[in-house]
The first five atom37 places (N, CA, C, CB, O) and aatype in JSON, in Angstrom:
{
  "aatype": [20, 20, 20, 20, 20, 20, 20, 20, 20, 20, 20, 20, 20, 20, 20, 20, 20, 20, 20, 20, 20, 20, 20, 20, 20, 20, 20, 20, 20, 20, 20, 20, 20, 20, 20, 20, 20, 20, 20, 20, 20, 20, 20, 20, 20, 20, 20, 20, 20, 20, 20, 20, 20, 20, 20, 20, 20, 20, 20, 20, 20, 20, 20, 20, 20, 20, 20, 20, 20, 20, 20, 20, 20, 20, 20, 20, 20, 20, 20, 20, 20, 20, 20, 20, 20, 20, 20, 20, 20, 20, 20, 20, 20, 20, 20, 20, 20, 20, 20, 20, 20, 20, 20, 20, 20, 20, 20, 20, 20, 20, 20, 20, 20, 20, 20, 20, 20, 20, 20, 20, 20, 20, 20, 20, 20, 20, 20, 20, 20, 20],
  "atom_mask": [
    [1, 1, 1, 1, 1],
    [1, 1, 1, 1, 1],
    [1, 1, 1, 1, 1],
    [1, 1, 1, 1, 1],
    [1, 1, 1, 1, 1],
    [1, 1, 1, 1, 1],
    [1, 1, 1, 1, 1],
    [1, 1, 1, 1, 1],
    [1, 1, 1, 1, 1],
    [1, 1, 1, 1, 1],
    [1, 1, 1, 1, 1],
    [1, 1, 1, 1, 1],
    [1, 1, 1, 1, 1],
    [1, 1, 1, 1, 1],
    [1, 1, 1, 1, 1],
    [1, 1, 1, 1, 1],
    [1, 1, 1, 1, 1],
    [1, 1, 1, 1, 1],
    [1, 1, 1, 1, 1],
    [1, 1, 1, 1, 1],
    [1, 1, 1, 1, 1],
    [1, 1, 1, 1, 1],
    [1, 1, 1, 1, 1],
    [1, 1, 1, 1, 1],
    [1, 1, 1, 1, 1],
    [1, 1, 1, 1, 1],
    [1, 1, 1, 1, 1],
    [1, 1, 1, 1, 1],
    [1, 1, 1, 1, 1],
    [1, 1, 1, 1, 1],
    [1, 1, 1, 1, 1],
    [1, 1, 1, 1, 1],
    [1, 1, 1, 1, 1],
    [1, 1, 1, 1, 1],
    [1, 1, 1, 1, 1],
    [1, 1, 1, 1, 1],
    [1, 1, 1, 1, 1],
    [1, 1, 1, 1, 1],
    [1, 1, 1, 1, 1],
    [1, 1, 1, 1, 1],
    [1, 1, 1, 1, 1],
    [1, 1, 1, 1, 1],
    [1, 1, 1, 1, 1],
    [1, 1, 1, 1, 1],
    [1, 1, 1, 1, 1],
    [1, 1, 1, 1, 1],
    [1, 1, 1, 1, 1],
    [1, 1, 1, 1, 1],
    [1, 1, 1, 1, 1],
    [1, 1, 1, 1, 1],
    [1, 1, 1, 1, 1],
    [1, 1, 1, 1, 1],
    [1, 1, 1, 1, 1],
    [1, 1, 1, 1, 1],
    [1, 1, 1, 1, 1],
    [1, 1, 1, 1, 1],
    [1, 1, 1, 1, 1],
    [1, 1, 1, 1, 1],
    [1, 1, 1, 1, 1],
    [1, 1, 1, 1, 1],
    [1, 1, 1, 1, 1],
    [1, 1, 1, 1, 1],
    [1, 1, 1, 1, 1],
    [1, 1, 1, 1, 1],
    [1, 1, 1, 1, 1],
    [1, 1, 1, 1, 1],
    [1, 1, 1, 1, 1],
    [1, 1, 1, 1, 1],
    [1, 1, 1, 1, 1],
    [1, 1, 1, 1, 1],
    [1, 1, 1, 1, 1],
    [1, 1, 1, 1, 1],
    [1, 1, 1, 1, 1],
    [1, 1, 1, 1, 1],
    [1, 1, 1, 1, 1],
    [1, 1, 1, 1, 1],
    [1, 1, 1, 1, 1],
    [1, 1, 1, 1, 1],
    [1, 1, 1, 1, 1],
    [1, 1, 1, 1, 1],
    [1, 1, 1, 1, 1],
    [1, 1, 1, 1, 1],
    [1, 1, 1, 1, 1],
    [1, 1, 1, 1, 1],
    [1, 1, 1, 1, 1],
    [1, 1, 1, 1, 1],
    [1, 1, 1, 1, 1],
    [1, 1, 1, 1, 1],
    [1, 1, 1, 1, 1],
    [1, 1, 1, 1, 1],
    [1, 1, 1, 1, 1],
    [1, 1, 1, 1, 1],
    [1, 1, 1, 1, 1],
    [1, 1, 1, 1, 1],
    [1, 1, 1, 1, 1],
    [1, 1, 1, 1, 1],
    [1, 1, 1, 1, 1],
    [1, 1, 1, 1, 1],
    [1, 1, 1, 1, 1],
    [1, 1, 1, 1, 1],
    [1, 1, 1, 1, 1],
    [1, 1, 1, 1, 1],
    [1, 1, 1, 1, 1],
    [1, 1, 1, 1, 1],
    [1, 1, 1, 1, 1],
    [1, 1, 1, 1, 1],
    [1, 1, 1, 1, 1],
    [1, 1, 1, 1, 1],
    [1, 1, 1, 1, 1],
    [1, 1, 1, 1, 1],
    [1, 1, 1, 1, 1],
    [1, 1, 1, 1, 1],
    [1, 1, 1, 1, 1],
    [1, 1, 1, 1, 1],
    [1, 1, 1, 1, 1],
    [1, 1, 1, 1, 1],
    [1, 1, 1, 1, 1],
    [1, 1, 1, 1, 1],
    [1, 1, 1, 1, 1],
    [1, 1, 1, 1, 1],
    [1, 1, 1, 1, 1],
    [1, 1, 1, 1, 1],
    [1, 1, 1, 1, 1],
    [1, 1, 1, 1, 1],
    [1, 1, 1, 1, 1],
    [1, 1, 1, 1, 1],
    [1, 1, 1, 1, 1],
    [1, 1, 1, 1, 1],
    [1, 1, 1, 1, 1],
    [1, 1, 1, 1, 1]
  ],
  "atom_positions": [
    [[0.84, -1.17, 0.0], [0.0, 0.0, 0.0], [0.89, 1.24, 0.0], [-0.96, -0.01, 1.21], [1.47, 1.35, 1.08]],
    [[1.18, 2.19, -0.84], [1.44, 3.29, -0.81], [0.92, 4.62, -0.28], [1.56, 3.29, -1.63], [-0.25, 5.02, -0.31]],
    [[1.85, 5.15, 0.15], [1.36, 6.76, 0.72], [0.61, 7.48, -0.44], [2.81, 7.86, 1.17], [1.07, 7.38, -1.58]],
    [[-0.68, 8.29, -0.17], [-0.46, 9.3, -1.05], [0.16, 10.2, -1.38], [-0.93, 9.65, -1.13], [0.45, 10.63, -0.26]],
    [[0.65, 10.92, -2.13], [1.74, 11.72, -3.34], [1.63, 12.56, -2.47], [1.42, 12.19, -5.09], [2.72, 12.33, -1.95]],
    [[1.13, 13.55, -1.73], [0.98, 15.05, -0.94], [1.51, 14.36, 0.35], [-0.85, 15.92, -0.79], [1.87, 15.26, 1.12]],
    [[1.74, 13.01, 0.97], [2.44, 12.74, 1.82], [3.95, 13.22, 1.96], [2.29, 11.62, 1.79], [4.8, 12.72, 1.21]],
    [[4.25, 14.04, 2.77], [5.91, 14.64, 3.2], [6.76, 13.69, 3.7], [5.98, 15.75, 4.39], [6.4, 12.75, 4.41]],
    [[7.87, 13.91, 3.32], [9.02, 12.89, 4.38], [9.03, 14.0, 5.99], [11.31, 12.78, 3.36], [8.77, 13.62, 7.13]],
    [[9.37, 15.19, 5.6], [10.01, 16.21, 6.39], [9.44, 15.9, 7.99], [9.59, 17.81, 5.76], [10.26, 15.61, 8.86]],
    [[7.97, 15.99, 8.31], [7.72, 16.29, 8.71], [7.9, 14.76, 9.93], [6.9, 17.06, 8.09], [7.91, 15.07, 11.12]],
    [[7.98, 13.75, 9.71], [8.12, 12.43, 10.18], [9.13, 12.08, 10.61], [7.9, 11.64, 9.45], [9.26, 11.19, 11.46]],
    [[10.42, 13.03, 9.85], [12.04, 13.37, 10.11], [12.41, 13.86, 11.16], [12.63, 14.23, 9.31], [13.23, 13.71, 12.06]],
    [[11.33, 14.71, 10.73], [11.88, 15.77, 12.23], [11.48, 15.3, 13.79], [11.02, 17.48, 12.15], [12.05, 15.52, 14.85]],
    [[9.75, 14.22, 13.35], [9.18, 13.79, 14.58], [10.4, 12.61, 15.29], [7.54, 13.07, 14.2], [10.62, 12.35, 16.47]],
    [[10.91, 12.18, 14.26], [11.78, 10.71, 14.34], [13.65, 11.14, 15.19], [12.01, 9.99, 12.09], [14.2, 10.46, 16.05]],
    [[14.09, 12.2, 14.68], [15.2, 13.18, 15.22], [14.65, 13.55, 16.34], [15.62, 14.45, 14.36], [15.43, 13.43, 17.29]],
    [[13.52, 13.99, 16.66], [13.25, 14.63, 18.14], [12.83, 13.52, 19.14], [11.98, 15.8, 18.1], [13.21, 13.74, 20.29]],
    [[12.33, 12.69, 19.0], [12.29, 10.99, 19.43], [13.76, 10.66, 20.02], [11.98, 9.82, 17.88], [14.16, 10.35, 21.15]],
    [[14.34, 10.83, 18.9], [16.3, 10.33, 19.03], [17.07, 11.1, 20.04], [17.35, 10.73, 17.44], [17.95, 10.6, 20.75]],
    [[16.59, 12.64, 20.07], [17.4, 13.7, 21.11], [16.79, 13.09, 22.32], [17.09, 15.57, 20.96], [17.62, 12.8, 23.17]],
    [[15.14, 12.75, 22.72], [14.54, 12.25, 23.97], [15.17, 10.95, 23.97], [12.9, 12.21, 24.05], [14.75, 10.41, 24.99]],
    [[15.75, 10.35, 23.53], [16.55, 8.6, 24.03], [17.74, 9.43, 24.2], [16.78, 6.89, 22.62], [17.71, 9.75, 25.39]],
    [[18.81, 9.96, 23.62], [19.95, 10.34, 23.72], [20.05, 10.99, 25.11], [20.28, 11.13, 22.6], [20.99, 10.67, 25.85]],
    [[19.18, 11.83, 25.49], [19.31, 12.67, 27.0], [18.85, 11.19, 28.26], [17.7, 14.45, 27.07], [19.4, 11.0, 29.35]],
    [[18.0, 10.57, 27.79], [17.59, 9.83, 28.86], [18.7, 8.97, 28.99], [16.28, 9.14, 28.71], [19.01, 8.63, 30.13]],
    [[19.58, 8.42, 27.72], [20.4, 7.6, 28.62], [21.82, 8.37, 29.22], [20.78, 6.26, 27.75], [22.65, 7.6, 29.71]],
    [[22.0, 9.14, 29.22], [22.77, 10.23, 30.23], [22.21, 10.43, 31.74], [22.66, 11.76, 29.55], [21.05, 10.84, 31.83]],
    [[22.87, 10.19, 32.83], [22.66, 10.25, 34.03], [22.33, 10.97, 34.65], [23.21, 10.04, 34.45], [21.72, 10.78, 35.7]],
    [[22.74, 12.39, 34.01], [22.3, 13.45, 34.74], [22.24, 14.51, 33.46], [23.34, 13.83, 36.07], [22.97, 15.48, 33.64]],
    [[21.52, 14.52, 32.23], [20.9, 15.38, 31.05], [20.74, 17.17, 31.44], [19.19, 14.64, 30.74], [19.81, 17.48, 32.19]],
    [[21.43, 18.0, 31.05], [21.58, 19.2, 31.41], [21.48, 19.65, 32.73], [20.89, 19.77, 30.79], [20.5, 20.35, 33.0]],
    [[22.19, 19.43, 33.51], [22.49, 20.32, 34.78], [21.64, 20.86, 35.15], [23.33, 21.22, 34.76], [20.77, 20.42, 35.91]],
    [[21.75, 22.17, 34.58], [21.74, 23.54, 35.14], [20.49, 23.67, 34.96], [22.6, 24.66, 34.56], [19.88, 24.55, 35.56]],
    [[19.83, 22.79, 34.06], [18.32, 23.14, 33.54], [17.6, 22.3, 34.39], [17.94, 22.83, 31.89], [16.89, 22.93, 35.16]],
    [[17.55, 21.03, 34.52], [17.08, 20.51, 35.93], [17.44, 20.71, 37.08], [17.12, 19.49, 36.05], [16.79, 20.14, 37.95]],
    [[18.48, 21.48, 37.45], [18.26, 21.94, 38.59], [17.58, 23.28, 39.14], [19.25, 21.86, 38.93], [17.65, 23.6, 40.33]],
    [[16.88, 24.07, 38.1], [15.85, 25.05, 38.55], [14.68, 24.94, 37.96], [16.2, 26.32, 38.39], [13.7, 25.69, 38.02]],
    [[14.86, 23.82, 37.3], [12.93, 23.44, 36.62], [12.3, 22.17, 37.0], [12.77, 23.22, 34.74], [12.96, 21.15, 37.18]],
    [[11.03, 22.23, 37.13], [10.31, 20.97, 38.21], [10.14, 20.16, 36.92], [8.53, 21.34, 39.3], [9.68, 20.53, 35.84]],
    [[10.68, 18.8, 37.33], [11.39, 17.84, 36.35], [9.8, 17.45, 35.55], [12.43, 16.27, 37.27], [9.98, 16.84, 34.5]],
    [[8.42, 17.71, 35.89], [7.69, 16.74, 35.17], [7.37, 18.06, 34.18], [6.35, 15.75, 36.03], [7.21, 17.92, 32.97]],
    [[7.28, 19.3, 34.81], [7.03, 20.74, 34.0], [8.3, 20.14, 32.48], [7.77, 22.7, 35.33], [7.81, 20.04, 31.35]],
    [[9.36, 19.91, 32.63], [10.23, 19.44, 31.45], [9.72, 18.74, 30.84], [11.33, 18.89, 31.61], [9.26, 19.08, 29.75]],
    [[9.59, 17.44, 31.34], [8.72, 15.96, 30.49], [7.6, 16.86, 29.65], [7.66, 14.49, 31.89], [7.91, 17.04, 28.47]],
    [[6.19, 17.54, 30.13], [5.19, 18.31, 29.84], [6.02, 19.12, 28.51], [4.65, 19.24, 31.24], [5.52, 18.83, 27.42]],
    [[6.91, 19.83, 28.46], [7.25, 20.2, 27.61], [7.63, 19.25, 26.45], [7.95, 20.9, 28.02], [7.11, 19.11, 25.35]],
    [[8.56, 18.72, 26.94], [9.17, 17.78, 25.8], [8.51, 16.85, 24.97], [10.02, 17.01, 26.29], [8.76, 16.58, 23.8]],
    [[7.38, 16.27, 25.94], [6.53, 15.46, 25.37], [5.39, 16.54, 23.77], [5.56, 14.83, 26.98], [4.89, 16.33, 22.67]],
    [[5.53, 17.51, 24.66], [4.43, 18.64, 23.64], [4.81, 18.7, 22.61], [4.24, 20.15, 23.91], [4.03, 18.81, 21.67]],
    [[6.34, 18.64, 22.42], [6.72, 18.73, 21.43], [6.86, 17.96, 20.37], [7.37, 19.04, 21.63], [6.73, 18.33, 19.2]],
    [[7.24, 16.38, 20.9], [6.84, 15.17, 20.41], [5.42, 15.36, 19.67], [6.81, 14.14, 21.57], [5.25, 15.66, 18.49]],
    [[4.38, 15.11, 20.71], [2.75, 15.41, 20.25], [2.82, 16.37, 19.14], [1.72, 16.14, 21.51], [2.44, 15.73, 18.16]],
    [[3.09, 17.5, 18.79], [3.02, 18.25, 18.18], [4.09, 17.73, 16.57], [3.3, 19.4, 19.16], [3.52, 18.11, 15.55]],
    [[4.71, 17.38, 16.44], [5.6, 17.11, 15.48], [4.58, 15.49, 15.29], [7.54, 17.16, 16.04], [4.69, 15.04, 14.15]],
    [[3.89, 14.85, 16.02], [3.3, 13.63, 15.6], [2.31, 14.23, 14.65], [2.68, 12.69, 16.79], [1.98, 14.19, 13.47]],
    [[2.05, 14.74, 15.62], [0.23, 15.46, 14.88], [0.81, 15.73, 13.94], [-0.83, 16.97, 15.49], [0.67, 14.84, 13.09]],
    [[1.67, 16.87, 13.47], [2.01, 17.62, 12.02], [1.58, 16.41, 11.16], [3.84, 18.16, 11.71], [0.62, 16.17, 10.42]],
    [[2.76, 15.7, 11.6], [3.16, 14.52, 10.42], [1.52, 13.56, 9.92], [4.6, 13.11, 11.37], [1.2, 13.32, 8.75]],
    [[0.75, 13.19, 11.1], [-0.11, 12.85, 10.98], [-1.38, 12.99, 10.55], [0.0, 12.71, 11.47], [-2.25, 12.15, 10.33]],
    [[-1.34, 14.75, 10.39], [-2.16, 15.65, 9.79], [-1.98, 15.86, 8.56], [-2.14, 16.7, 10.3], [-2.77, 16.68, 8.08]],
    [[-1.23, 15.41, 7.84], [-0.89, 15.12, 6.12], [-1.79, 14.1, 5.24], [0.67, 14.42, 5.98], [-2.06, 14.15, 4.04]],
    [[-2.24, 12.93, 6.47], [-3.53, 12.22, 6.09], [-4.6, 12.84, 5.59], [-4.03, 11.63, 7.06], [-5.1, 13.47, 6.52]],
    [[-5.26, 13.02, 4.53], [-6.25, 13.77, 4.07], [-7.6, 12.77, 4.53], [-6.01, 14.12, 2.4], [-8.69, 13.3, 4.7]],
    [[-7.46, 11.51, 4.69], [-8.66, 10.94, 5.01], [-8.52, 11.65, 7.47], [-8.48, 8.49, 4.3], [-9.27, 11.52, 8.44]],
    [[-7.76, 12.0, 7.33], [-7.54, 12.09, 9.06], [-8.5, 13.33, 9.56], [-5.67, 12.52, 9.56], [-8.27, 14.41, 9.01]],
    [[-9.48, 13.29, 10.47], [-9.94, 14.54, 11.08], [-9.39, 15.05, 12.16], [-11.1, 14.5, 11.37], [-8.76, 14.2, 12.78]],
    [[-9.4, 16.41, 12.77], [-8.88, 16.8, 13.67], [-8.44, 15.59, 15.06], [-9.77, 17.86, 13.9], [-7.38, 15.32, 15.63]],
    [[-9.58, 15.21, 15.15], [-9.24, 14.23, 16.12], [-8.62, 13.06, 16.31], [-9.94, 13.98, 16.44], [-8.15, 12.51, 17.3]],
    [[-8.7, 12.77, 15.11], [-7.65, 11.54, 14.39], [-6.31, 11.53, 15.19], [-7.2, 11.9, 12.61], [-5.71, 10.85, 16.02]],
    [[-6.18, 12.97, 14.28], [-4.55, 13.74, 14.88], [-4.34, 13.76, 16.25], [-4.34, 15.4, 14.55], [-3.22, 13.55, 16.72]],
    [[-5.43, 14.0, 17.01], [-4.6, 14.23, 18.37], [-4.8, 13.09, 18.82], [-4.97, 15.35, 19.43], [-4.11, 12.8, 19.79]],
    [[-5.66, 12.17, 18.38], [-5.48, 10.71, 19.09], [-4.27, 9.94, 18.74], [-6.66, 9.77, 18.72], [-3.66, 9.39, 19.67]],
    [[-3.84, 9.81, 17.55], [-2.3, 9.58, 17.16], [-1.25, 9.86, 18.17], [-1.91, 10.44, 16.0], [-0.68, 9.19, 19.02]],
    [[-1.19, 11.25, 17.72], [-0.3, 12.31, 19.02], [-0.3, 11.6, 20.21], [-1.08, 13.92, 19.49], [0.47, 10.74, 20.65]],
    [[-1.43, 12.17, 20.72], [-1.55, 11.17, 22.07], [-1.21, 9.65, 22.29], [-2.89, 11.14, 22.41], [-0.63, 9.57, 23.37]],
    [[-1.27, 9.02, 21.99], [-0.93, 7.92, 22.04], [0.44, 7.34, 21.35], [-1.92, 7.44, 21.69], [0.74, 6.14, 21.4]],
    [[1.02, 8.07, 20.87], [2.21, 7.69, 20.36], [2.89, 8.54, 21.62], [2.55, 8.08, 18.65], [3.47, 7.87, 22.47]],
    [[2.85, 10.0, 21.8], [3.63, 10.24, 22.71], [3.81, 9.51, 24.29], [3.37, 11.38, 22.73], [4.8, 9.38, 25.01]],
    [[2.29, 9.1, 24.47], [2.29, 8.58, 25.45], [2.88, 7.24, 25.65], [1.25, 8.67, 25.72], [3.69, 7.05, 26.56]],
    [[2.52, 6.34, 24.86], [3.78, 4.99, 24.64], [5.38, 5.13, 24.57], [3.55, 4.29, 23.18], [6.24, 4.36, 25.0]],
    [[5.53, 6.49, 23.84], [7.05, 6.57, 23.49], [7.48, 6.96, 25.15], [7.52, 7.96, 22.05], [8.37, 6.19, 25.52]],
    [[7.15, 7.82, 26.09], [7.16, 8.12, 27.57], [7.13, 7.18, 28.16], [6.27, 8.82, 28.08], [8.1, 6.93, 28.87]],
    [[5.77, 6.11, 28.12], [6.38, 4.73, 28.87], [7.75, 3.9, 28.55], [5.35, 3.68, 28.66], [8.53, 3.35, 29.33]],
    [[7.77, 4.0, 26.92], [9.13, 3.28, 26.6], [10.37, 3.66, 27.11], [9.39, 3.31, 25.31], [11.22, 2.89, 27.57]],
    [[10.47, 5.51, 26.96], [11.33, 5.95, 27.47], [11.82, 5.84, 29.32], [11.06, 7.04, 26.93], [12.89, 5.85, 29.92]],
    [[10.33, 5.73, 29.74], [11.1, 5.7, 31.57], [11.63, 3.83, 31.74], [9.27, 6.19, 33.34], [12.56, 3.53, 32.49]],
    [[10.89, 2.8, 30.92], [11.42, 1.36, 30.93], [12.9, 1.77, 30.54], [10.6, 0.18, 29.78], [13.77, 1.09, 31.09]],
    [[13.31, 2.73, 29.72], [14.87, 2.42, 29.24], [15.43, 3.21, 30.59], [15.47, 3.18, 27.43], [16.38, 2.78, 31.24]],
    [[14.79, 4.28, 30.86], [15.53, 4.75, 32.17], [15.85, 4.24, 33.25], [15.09, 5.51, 32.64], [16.61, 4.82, 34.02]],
    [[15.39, 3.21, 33.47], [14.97, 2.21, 34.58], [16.76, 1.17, 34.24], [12.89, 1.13, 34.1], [17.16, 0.64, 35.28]],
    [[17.35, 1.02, 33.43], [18.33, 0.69, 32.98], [19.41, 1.48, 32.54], [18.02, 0.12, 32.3], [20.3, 1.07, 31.79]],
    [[19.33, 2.71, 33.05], [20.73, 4.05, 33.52], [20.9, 4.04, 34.47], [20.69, 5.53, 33.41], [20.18, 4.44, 35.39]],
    [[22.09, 3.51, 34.48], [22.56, 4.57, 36.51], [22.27, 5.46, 36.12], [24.28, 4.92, 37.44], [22.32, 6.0, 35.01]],
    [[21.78, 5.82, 37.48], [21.94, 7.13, 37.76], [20.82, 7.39, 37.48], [22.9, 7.89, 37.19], [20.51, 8.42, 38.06]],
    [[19.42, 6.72, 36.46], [18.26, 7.43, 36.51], [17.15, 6.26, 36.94], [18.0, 8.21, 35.07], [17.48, 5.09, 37.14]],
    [[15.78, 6.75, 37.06], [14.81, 5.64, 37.48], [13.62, 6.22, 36.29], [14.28, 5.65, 39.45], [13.6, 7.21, 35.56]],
    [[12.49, 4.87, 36.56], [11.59, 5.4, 36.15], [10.15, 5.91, 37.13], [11.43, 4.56, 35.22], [9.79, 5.43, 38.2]],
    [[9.71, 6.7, 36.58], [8.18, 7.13, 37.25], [6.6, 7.49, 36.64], [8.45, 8.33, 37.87], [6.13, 8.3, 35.85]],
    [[6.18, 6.57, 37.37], [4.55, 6.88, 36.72], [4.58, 8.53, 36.87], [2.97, 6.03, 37.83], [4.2, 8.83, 35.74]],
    [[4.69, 9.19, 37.24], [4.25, 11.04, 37.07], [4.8, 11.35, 36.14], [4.69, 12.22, 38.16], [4.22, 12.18, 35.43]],
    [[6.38, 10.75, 35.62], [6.71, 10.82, 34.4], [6.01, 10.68, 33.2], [7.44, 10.21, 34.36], [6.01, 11.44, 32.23]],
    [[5.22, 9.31, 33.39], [4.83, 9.16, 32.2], [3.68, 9.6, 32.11], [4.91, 8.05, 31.78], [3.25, 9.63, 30.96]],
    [[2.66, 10.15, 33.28], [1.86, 10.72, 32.97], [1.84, 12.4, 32.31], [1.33, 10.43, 33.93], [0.98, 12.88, 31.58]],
    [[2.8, 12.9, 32.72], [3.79, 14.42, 32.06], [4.11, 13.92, 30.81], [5.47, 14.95, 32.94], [3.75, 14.5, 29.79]],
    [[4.59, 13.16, 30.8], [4.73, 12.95, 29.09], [3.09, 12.59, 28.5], [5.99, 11.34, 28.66], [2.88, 13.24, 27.48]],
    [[2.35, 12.03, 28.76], [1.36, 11.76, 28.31], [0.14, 13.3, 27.83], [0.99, 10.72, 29.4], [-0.56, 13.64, 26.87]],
    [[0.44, 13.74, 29.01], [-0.6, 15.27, 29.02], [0.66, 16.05, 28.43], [-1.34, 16.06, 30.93], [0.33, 17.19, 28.76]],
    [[1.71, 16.17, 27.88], [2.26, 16.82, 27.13], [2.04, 16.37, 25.78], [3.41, 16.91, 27.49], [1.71, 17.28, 25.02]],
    [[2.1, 15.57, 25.41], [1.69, 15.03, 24.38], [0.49, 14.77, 23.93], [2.12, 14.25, 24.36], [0.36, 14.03, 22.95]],
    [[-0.42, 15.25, 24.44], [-2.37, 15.82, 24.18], [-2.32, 17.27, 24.24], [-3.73, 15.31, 25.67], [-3.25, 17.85, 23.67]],
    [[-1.24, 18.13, 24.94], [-1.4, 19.41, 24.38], [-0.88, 20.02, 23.15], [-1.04, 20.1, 25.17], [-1.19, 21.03, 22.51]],
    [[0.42, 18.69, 22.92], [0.82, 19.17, 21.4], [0.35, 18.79, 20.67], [1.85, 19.06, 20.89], [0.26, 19.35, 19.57]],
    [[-0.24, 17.47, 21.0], [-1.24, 17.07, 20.05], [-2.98, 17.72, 19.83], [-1.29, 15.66, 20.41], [-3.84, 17.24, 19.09]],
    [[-3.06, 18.49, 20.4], [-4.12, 19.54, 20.47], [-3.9, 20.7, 19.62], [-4.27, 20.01, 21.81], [-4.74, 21.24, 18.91]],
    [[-2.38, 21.12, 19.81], [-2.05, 22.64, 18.66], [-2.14, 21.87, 17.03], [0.14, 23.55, 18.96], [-2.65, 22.38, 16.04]],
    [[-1.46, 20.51, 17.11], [-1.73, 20.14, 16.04], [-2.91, 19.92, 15.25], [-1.27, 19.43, 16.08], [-3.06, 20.36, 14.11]],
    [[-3.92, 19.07, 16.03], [-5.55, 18.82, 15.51], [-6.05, 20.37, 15.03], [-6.75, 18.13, 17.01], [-6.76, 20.62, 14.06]],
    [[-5.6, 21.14, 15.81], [-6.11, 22.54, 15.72], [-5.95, 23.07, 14.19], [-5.28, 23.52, 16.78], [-6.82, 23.55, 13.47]],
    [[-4.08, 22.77, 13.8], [-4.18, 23.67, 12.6], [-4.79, 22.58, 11.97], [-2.82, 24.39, 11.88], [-5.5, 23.05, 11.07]],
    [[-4.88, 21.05, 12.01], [-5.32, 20.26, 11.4], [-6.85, 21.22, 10.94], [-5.29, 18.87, 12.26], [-6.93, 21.73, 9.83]],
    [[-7.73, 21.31, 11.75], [-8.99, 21.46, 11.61], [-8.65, 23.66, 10.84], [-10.01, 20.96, 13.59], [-9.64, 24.14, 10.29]],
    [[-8.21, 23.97, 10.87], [-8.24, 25.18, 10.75], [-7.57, 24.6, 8.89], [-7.26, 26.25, 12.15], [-8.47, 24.57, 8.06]],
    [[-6.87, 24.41, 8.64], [-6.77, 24.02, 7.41], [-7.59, 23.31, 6.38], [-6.01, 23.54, 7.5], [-7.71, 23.61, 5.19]],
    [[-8.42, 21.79, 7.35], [-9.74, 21.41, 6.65], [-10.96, 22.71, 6.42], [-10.41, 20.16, 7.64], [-11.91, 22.47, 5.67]],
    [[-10.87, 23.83, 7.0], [-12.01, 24.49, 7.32], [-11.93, 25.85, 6.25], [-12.03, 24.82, 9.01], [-12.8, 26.6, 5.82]],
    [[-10.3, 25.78, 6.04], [-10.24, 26.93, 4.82], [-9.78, 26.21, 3.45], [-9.04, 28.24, 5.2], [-9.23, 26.73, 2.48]],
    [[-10.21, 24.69, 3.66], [-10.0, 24.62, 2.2], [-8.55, 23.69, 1.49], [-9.91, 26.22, 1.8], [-8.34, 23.26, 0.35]],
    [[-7.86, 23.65, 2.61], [-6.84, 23.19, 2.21], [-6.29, 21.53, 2.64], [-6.07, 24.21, 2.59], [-5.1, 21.21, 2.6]],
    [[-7.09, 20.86, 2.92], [-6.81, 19.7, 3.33], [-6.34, 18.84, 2.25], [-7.84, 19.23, 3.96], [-6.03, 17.67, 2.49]]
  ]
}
């Protein structure tokens, strides 16, 4: 089965590279210093995960058969699996553990990026351009 033709690489690249930077920091013991030590560690996950969600959705929002909600259910659930996967690998760093609040921060980060996404998703079906 083939993609359709208006399907992007880019956007799946970038979701797949930002995936790779979240394994690369987790298996480091102690992942930027200076930045976890004045930011409340799940407020980070919340971010990071958003960003994930958000780069899912993009990519996932290229589906022309996909509706807004499509997208953020994707999002969501990919970010949220990739967060459980990620604290199981943490669980196998010195130096780091894993935590359910983690993965729930990654999870609700990844429904808010996956929310900006459904959004332009639906703001694009709505002017025409899907």
């Amino acid at each position: 089965m083939s993609l359709p033709a208006r399907i992007r690489w880019w956007p799946w690249l970038a979701a797949m590279v930002y995936a790779v930077v979240i394994f690369a920091l987790s298996s480091e013991a102690n992942p930027l210093p200076a930045l976890t030590a004045h930011v409340w560690d799940k407020l980070l996950h919340l971010v990071e995960y958003g960003g994930l969600g958000f780069l899912v959705g993009l990519a996932a929002g290229q589906r022309s058969d996909f509706t807004s909600r499509d997208v953020l259910f994707w999002a969501s659930l990919v970010g949220l699996l990739y967060g459980a996967s990620d604290e199981l690998h943490q669980s196998f760093v010195p130096g780091r553990d894993a935590e359910v609040g983690d993965v729930l921060a990654d999870g609700l980060g990844s429904v808010i990026g996956g929310t900006f996404a459904a959004s332009l998703r639906f703001l694009q079906a709505r002017l025409g351009r899907s």
